[in-house]
Phi, psi and omega in degrees: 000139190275162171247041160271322173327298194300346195251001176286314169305330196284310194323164195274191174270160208287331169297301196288340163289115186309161144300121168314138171330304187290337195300285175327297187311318192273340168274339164317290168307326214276327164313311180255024173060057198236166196263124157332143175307146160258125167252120204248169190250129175257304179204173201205090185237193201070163177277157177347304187262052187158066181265145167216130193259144178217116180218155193242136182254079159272168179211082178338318194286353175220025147064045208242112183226146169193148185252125178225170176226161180157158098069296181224155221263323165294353149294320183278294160339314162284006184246296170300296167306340169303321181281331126001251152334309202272331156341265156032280199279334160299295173292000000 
């Protein structure tokens, strides 16, 4: 057996992989006629090789702001809609 196998076995089926946060997020709103998220960049810091990012995902028409971070600023960007979605989907 390669030992690539057990991690190739582990991944899910090809049908069964979600969607990225914004994705999701943005078929949600579009599902209820609602206006796209805006993402804005709040700071950026670190050096070149070790940047950490902070951006806010709002959505005006329901007046909804949540922030997310990371690494790269679209890592950040999907950490705020995800934090988004789950906002959402409680209510």
């Amino acid at each position: 057996m390669p030992w690539f196998e057990p991690l190739i076995l582990a991944l899910p089926p090809p049908n069964k992989i979600g969607k990225d946060a914004k994705t999701a997020l943005q078929e949600w709103l579009q599902a209820r006629a609602r206006p796209l998220p805006m993402y804005n960049l709040i700071a950026e810091s670190g050096e070149e090789h070790a940047r950490h990012f902070e951006v806010a995902c709002r959505i005006e028409s329901l007046n909804l702001q949540t922030e997310g971070e990371g690494t790269s600023r679209r890592s950040a960007e999907q950490q705020a809609a995800a934090a988004m979605l789950a906002l959402l989907e409680q209510g």
